[in-house]
C-alpha positions in Angstrom: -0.1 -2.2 0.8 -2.6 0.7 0.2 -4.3 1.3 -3.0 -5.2 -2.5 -4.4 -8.6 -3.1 -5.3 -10.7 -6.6 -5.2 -13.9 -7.5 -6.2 -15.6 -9.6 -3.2 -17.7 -12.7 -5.0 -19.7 -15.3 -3.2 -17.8 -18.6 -3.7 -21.1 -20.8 -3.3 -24.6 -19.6 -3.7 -25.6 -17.6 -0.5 -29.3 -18.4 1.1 -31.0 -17.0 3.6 -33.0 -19.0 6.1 -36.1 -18.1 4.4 -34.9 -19.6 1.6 -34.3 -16.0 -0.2 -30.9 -16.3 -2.8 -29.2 -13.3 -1.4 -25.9 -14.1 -4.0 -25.7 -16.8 -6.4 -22.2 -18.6 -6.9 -20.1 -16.3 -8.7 -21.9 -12.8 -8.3 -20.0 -9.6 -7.2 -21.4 -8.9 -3.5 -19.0 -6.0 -2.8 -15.9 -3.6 -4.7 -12.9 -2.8 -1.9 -9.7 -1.1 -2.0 -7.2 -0.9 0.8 -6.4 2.2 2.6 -3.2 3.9 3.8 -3.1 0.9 6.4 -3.6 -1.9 3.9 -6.7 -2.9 4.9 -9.7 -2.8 3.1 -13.5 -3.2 5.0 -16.7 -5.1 2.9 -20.1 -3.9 3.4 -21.8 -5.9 5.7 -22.5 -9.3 3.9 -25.1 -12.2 4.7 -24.5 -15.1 6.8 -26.8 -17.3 4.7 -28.1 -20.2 6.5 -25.5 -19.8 9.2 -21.8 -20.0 7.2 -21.1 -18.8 4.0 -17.8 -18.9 1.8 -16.5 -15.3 -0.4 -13.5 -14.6 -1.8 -11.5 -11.2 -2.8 -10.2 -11.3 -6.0 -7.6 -8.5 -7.3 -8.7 -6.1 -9.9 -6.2 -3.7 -9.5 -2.9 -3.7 -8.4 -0.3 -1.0 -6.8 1.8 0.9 -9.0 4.7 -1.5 -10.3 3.0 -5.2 -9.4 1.8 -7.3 -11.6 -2.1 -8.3 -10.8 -3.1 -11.5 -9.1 -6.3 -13.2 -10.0 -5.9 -16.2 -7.6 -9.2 -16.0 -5.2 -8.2 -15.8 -1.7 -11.5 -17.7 0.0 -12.7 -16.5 3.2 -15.6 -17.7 5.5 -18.4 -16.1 7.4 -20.1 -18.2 10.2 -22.9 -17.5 12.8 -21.4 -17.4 16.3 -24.8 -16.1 18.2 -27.2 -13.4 18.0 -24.5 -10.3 18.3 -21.4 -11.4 16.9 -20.2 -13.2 13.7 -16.6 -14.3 13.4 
């Protein structure tokens, strides 16, 4: 559905390998709406220390819907030096 907007949060905090906080748990990393297709597209967001755990949460809903605040938790992990899944 095009035109919903989320707010992309860190679920835990999010640390580098250096030991650099890039996000702590809770913070806004990213703001995303979807397009015409329904599919909206982050920035690029860290790995942390190899996995890391985000979630979208609605802000805004299409026309006619009432918004959802429920986080929907998602997952980043390291898969090797070109790709992350």
């Amino acid at each position: 559905m095009p035109g919903i907007e989320f707010r992309v949060t860190a679920a835990a905090d999010v640390v580098t390998p250096d030991g650099t906080v890039r996000a702590a748990a809770g913070d806004v990393v990213d703001h995303v709406k979807t397009g015409q297709d329904g599919r909206a597209t982050t920035k690029e967001l860290y790995l942390g220390s190899g996995s890391v755990a985000y979630a979208f949460i609605e802000t805004k809903p299409p026309s006619g819907h009432v918004i959802d605040e429920t986080p929907v938790a998602f997952t980043l992990s390291y898969k090797d030096g070109a790709t992350a899944r």
